[in-house]
Every structure is written in C-alpha cells, then in structure tokens.
C-alpha positions as CSV (number, residue, x, y, z in Angstrom):
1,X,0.0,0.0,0.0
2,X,1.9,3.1,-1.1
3,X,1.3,6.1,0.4
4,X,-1.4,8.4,-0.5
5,X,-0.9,12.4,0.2
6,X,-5.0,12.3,-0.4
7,X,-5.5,9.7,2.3
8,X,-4.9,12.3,5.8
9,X,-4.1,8.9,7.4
10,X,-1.8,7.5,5.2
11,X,-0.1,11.2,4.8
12,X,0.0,11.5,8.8
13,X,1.2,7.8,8.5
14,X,4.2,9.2,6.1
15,X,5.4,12.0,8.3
16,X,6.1,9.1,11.0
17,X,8.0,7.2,8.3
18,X,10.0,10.1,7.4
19,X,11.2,10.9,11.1
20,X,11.9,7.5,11.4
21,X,14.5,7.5,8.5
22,X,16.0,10.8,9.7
23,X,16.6,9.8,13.2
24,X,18.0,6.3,12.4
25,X,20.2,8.1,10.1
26,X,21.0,10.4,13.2
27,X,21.5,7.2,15.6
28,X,22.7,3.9,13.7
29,X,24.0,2.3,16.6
30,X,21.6,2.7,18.9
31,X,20.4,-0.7,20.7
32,X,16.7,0.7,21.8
33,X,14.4,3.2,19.7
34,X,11.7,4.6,21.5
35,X,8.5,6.0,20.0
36,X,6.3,8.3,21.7
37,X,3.5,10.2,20.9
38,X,0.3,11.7,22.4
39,X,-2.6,9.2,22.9
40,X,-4.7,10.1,20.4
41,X,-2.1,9.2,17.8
42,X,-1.6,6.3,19.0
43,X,-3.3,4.1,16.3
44,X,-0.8,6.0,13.6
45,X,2.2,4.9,15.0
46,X,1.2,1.4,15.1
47,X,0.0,2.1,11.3
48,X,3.6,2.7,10.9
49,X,5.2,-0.3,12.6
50,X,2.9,-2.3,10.9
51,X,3.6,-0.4,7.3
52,X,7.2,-0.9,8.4
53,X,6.9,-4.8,8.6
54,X,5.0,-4.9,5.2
55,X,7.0,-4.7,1.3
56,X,5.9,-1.6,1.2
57,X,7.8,0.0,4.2
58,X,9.5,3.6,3.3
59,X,12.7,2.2,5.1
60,X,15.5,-0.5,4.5
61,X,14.7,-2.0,8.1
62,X,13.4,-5.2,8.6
63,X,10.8,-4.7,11.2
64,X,8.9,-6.9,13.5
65,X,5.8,-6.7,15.6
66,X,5.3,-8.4,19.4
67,X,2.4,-7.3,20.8
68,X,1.9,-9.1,24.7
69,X,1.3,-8.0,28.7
70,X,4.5,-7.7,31.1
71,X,4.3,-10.1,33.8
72,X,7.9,-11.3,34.3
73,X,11.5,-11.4,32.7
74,X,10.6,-15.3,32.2
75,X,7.1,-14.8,30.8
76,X,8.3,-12.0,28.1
77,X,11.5,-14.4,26.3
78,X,9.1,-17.2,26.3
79,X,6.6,-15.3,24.4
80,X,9.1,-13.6,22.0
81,X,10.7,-17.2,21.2
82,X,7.3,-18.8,21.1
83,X,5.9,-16.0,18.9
84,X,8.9,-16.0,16.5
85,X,8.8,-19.8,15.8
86,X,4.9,-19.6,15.2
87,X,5.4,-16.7,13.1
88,X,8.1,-18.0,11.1
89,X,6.6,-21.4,10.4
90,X,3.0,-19.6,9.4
91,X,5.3,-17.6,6.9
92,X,7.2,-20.4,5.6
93,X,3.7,-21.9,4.4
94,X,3.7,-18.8,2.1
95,X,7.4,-18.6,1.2
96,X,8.6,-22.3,1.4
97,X,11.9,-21.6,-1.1
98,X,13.1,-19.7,2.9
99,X,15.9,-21.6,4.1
100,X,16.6,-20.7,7.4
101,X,19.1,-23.5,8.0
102,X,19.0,-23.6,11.5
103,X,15.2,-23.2,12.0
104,X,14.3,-26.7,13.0
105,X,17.2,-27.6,15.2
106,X,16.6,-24.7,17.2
107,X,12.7,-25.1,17.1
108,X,13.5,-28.7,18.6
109,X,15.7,-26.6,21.5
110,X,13.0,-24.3,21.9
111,X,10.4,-27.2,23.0
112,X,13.0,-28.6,25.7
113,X,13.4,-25.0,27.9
114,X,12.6,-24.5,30.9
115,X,9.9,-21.8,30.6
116,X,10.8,-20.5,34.7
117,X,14.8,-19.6,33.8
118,X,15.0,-16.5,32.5
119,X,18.4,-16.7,32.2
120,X,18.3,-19.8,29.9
121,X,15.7,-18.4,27.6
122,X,17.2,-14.9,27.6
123,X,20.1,-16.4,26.0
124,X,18.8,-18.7,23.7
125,X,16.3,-15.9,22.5
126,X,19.5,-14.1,21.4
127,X,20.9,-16.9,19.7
128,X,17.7,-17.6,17.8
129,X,17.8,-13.7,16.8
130,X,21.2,-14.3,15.7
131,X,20.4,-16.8,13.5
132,X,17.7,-15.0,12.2
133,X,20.0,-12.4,11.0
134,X,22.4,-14.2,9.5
135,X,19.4,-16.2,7.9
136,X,17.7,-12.5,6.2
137,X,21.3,-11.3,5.4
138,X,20.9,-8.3,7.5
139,X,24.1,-6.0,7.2
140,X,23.6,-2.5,6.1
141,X,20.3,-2.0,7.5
142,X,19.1,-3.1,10.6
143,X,16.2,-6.0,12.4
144,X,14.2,-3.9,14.8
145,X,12.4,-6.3,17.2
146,X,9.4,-4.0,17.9
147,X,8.3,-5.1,21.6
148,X,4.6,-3.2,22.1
149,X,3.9,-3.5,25.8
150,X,-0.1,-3.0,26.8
151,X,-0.2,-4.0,31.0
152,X,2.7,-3.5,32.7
153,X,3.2,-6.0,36.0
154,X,5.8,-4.1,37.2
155,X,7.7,-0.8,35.7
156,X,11.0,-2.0,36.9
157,X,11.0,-5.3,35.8
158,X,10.3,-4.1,32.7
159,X,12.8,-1.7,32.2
160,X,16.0,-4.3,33.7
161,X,14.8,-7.0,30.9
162,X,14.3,-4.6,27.8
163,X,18.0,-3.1,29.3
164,X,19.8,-7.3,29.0
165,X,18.3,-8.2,26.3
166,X,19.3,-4.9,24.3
167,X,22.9,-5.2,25.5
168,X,22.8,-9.1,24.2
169,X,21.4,-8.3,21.1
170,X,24.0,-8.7,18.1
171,X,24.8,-5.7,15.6
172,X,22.0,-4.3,13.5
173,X,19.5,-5.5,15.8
174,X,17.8,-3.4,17.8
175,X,14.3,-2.8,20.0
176,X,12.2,-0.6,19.0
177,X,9.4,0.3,22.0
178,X,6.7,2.2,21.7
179,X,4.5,4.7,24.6
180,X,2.8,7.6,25.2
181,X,4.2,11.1,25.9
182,X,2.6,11.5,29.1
183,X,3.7,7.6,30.5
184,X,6.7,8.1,30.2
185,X,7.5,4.0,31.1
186,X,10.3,3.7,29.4
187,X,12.6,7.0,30.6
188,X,14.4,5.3,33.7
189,X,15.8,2.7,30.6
190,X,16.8,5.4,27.7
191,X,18.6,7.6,30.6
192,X,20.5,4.4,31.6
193,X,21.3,3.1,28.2
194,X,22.7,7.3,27.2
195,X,23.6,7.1,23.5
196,X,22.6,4.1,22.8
197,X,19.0,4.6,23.0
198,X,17.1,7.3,20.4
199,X,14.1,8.9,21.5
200,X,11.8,9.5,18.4
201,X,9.2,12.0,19.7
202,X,6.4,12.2,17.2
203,X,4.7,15.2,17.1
204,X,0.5,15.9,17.2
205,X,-0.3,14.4,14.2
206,X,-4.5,16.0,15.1
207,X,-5.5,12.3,14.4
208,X,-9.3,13.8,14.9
209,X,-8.9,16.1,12.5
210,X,-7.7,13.0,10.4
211,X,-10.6,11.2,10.6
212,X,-12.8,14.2,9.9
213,X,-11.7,15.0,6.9
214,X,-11.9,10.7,5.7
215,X,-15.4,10.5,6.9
216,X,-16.4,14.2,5.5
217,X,-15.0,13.6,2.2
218,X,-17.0,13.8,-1.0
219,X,-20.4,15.0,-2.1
220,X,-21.7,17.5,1.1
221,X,-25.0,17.1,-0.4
222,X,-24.8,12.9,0.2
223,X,-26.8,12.2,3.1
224,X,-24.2,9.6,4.0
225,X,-21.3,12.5,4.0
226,X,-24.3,14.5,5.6
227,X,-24.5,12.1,8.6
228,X,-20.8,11.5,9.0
229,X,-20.4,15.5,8.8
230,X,-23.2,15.8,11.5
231,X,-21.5,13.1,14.0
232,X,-18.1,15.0,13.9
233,X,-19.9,18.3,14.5
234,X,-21.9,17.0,17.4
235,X,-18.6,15.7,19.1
236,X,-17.2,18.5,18.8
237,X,-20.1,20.9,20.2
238,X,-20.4,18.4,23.3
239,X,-16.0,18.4,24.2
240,X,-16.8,22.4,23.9
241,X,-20.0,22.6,25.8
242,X,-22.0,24.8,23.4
243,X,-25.2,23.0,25.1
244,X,-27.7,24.9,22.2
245,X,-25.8,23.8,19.2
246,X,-25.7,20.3,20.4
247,X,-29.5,20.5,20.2
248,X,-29.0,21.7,16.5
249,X,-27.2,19.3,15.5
250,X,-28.9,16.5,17.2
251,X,-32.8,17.4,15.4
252,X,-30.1,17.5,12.5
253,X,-29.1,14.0,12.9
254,X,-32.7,13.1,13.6
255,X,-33.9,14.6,10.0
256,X,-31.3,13.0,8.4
257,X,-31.9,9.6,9.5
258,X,-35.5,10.3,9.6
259,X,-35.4,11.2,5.3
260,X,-32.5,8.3,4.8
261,X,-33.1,5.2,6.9
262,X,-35.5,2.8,8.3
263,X,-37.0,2.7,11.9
264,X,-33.4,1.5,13.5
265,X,-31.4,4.0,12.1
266,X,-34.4,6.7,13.0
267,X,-34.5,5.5,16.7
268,X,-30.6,5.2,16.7
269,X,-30.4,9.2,15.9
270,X,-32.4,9.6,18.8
271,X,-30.0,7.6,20.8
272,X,-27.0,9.3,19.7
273,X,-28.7,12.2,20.4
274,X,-29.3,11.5,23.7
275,X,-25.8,10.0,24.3
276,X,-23.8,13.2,23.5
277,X,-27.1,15.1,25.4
278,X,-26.1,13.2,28.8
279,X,-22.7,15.3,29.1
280,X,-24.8,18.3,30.1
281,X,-26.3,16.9,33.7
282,X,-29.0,19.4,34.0
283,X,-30.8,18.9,30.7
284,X,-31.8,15.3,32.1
285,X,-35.5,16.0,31.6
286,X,-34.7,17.1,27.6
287,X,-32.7,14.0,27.7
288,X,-35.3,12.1,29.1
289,X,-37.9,13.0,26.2
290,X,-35.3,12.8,23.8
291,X,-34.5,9.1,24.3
292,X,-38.3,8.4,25.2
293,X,-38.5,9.8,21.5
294,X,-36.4,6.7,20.2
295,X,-37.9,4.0,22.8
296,X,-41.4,5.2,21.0
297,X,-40.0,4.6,17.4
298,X,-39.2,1.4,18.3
299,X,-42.2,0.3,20.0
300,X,-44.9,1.9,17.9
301,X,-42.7,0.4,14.6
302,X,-44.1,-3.2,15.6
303,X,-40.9,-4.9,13.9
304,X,-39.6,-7.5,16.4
305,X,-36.4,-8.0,15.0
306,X,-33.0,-8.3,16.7
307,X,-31.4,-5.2,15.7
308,X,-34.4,-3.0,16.8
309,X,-34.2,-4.3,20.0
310,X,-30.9,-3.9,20.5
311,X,-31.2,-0.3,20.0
312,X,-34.1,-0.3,22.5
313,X,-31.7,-1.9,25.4
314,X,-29.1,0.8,24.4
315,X,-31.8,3.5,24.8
316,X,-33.2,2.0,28.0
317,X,-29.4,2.3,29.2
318,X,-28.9,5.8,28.2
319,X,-32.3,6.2,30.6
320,X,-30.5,4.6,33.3
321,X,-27.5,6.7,33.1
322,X,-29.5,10.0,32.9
323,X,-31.4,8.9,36.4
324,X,-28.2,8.0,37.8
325,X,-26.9,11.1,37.3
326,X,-29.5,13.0,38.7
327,X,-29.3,10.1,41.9
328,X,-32.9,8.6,40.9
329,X,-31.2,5.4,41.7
330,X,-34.5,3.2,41.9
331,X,-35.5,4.5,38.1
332,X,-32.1,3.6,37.2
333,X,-32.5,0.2,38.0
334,X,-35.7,-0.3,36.5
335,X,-34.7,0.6,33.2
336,X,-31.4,-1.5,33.5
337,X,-33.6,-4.3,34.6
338,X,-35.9,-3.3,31.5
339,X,-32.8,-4.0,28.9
340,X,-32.3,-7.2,30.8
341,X,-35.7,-8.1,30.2
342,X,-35.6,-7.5,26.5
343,X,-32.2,-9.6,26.2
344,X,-33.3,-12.4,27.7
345,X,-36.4,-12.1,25.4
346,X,-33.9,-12.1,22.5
347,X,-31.7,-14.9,24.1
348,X,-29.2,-12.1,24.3
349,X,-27.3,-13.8,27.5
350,X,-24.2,-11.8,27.3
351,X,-25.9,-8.3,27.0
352,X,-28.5,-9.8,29.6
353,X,-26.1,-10.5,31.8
354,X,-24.1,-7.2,31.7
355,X,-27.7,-5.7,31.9
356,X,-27.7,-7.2,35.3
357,X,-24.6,-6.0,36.3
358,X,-25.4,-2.5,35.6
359,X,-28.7,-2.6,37.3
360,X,-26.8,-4.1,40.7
361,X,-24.0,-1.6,40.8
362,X,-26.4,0.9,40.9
363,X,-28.7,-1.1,43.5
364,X,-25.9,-1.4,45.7
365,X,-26.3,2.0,46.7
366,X,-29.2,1.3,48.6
367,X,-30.3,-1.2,51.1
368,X,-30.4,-4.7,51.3
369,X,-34.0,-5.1,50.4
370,X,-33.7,-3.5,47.6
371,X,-30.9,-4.9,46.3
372,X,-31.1,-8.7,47.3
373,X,-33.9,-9.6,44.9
374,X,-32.5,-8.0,41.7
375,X,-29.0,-10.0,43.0
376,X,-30.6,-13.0,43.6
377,X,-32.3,-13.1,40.0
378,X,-29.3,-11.7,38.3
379,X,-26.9,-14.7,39.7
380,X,-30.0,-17.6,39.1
381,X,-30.2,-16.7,35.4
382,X,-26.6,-16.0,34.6
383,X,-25.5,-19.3,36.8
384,X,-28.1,-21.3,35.2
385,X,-26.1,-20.7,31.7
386,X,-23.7,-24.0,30.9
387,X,-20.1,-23.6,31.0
388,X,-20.0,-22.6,27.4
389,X,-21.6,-19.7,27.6
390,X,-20.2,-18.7,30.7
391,X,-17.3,-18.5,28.8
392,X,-18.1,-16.0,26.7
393,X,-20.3,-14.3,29.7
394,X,-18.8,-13.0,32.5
395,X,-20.5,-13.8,35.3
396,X,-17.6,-12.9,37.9
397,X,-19.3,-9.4,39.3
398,X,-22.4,-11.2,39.9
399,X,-21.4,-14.3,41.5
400,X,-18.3,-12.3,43.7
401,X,-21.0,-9.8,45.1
402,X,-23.7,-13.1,46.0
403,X,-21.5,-14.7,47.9
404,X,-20.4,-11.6,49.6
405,X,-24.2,-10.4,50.0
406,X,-26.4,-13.1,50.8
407,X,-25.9,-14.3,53.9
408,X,-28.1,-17.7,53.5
409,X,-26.1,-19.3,51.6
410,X,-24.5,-22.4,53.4
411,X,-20.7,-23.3,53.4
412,X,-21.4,-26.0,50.6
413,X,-23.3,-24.1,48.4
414,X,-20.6,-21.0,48.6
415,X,-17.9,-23.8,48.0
416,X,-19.4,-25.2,44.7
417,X,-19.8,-21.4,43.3
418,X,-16.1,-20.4,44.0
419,X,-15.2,-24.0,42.5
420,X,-17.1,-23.2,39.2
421,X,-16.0,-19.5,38.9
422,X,-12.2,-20.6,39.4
423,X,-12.7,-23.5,36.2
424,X,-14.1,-20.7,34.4
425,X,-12.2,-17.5,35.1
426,X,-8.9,-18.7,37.1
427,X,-8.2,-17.9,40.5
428,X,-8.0,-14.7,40.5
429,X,-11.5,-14.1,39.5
430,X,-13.0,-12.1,41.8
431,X,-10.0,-9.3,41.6
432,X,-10.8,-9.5,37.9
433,X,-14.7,-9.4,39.1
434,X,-13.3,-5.7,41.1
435,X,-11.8,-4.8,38.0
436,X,-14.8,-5.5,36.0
437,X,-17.1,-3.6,38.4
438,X,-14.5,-0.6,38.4
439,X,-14.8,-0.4,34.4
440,X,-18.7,-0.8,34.7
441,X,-18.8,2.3,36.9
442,X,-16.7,4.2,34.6
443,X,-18.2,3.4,31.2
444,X,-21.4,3.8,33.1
445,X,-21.1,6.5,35.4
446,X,-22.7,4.2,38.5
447,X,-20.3,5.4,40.6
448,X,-21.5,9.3,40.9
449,X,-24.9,8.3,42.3
C-alpha cells in the first residue's frame, strides 16, 4: 500500500516514516528506539510499525511486531521465542523456497526450555535472533524487534529485561518500544542506556482532524457524507459545551436519519442524540424526552427484530444513566432491569447479563432489600447458563457480590460457586470481578450516584 498524500491517514502515517528514517540516520547504533507520541495518535504509529513490517515499508529495516502483557522477565523471552517460531513457520507456508538453516534444530531446542529460567531463555532468544539475522542477510540496515507492551506488571521489571536483552542483542539489531508522551515507562531505561537509546518524539499528528476530513469527504449534499459530517460536529459541540448547538445538531441528525433510513437507524439518531445530550447533567429532563423519543419509534414500529431491539436496550441504558446522574437510583435500575428483560427475550445472554450488572452496581447503593432480589435473580439466570456460555459471559461481578451479599447461603453451596468460577475464570477471578465492576462504573457513570 503506497502512500497516499489524499489519504490524511496515510499522509500522517508518512510523516512518521519520514522521522523514522531521519533519526536512524542520526543514531545507527543505537540498541533501543523509542517511539512516543500523544494518545490520540496512538493508532498511527502502530499504522507505521505495521507499514514498516509490510513490502511496502519507506525504510531498509526489517521490522517486527510483538504485541503481549509484562508479567515477568521469564514470561516476556518465552513469548518472543514462542511467537517467533509460530510466526516464522506460518510464513514459511507462504514462502517455502526460505531456508533458514537452523530453524528446526533450534525449534526442537526451543520445545525442551525451561519456561521458569530467565536466564536460559534470555540467552537462547539471542541466539535464535542471531540466527535470524544471518538467515535475512541483514548488514547495512538493521532487524528492529518492535516489543509493544499493553499491561505493565511491574515498571522495573520491565525496564531491567528490555535493558539485558538490548545489550545481548548482536549488531544491527535493535528494539524498538513504543508509549505515550505522558507515560513516560520507558525513561528510567533510555537515561541508563545514554547514547545508545534514540528517542523519536512524534509530534501531534491531530488524528481527529484525520478522521474528519476521511469521513467528510465527498459529495456534502450525500446524506451519508451528511450524517458522518453531522456526527463529527456534534462531538465536537459536546467536548466544547456549546449546550444549544448540540441540540441543533442533534434534530439535525434526527432529520437526516429520519429522510434516509429505516426505523433502526431513525430511533438510533435519537439515541446518539441523547448520548452526546447526557454530558450536560441538567438537561436530564430534555434528555429524558429525547430518548423516550427513540424507545417510542421502536415500539410503535411493531418490527420485532433483533437489531431494533438492541437499539431499544441501548436507549433503556442511556435512561439509566441519565437517572443515575441525577441520583434517581430506583428509576435507574428499573430501566437496567428493563434491557435485561428484553435480552433475555432475545436470548441475548451476554448483553442480559451485563444488563444485570449494571442494574446491581447501581442497587448497591441502597439497602439490602432493595438490592437482594435483583442480585438473587441476576446470579440464578446468569449461573443457570452451561459452561459454554459462561465462557463467553462473564458472570464474575455477579457471582463475587452473592457470595459476599447473601448471607443464607450455606458453606457447601458457597464452596461449589467459588469451584465453578475458578474453572471458568482462574483464581483470581474475583480481583478480575473488582476490576470488571471498576470499568462498569466508569463506562457507566454508577459510581456518581
């Protein structure tokens, strides 16, 4: 995919690709190049790495991708090696005239490791990368072993492992990291490793405006560009506040989809509507109308089908979050149990399910008659699901907070739950059920009640 100065990604995508060939020019020998840029650009720069590792990369580099969590020193060699022989052997199916003499022998080594010494698999890791190199006939240019890191376990950790390795690591190989200019995870490392780390500070590449000007292009009299026009705008009035043009823009949105579309994407105006109106906490009586607007479509529609319904539990939610912000906690609830209702309806179990949880965040709140019955029926419908499903639904929030909550259940009975949550979600799975609740709240905004 060459470059396209029409494209604002692609261009945006470019300017990254150009720094990158001016700084490497700058700092040939450095061991560790680090990438930062502001959050929002984000996306671009892994655009680039993943350009990069394409034929159509601006540069001579050979670059590769890692993508994985940090737990431990152990945990992160055992992935790379594990990653690089799967890799290699998926491209080999493509390129079978490769003939990376040493592949097999050391695939065979790789199976007999000890996946607990770091030590061992540090070194053979470097071997294996070695190997590589020799194998792609790597001289003038360089292998750069991109490493992106999501969760981080532990900072320090980190930074002593990606510090050994780089030092291991033969000529014209080097790691290339990636982060954000405000983490900043990575600056106890460069400061240690002095010239031979590069810092490549992209700089605001207004990634928005990027995807303004994609989903804006063409005919302004298309009601498609129309709609995509109208959603920018409406984002943009909300992040500034300007309360009165967000109504404009929202009837906007509603005529458009109205004139355009069929009852889903009419209702679904309403919805966005009343999405970007919940950011302004004391229009929640224009908010309520507006969403009772869309719940109406719906319902006076009469088409059953999946897809309207969906958008109905989506506008019932946007209800539940407009009470909740204005601490009607019991009206909450009911409309959180309302979505619930219509998901089971659909046999919707995973968004019935989440229904649930929503609806007993906010129930918390109050007392324990209030809360107990909605808990109780949320864990007998989600616990009557097989094993399956529960895989693909978690129950963790629920079945954490009933075993904290209700006080009748007997030692046995608690036993078997715990046993069947740990099968499904590991032992840790009521911190992950915190962790779940935490995100709920947040997405949710259950936690300002």
């Amino acid at each position: 995919m060459a470059n396209n100065e029409h494209n604002p990604i692609a261009a945006r995508i470019g300017n990254i690709q150009n720094l990158w060939i001016e700084e490497r020019q700058k700092h040939p020998d450095a061991k560790v190049y680090c990438i930062t840029c502001d959050q929002e650009d984000y996306p671009l720069v892994e655009g680039f790495i993943r350009l990069e590792g394409s034929p159509h990369g601006k540069s001579s580099d050979i670059v590769l991708a890692f993508i994985t969590d940090y737990e431990s020193p152990a945990a992160l060699y055992s992935f790379l090696i594990n990653e690089w022989i799967t890799s290699f052997e998926a491209d080999l199916k493509k390129y079978p005239e490769w003939n990376w003499t040493e592949f097999d022998s050391l695939k065979r080594e790789a199976a007999k490791l000890d996946h607990n010494d770091s030590k061992s698999l540090k070194t053979f890791y470097v071997r294996m990368v070695s190997s590589f190199k020799e194998f792609a006939g790597i001289a003038d240019n360089i292998l750069g072993i991109t490493i992106i890191i999501y969760k981080i376990g532990n900072v320090e950790s980190l930074n002593k492992s990606i510090k050994e390795l780089a030092e291991l690591l033969p000529s014209h190989v080097s790691l290339i990291l990636t982060d954000y200019n405000s983490r900043e995870v990575y600056e106890p490392l460069l400061d240690n490793l002095k010239e031979k780390a590069c810092r490549i500070k992209i700089p605001n590449q207004n990634t928005a405006g990027a995807y303004k000007e994609i989903a804006t292009q063409g005919d302004p009299h298309n009601p498609q560009v129309k709609y995509r026009r109208c959603l920018f705008e409406l984002g943009e009035a909300t992040n500034a506040g300007k309360k009165q043009e967000v109504k404009r823009l929202g009837e906007e949105l509603v005529k458009i989809c109205r004139e355009t579309g069929g009852t889903v994407m009419w209702a679904s105006a309403y919805l966005i509507y009343g999405g970007f109106m919940l950011s302004f906490k004391d229009e929640s009586a224009f908010t309520h109308k507006i969403l009772d607007r869309g719940i109406s479509i719906v319902q006076t529609a009469k088409e059953e089908t999946k897809e309207c319904n969906q958008i109905l539990i989506q506008l019932y939610d946007y209800k539940g979050i407009a009470f909740n912000l204005s601490r009607d906690t019991k009206q909450a609830v009911k409309c959180f149990l309302k979505g619930a209702e219509i998901a089971k309806k659909e046999e919707l179990k995973s968004i019935a399910v989440s229904q649930y949880g929503y609806a007993l965040l906010a129930a918390l709140k109050k007392d324990r008659l209030f809360y107990e019955p909605i808990l109780t029926e949320a864990f007998e419908y989600g616990y009557a699901l097989d094993d399956n499903e529960l895989r693909t639904v978690n129950l963790s929030f629920i079945a954490s907070t009933y075993i904290d909550k209700i006080y009748t259940l007997d030692g046995k009975e608690r036993e078997e739950i715990v046993k069947r949550m740990e099968s499904l979600y590991g032992e840790d799975w009521q911190a992950d059920s915190k962790e779940l609740s935490t995100k709920i709240e947040q997405e949710y905004q259950l936690s300002k009640a």
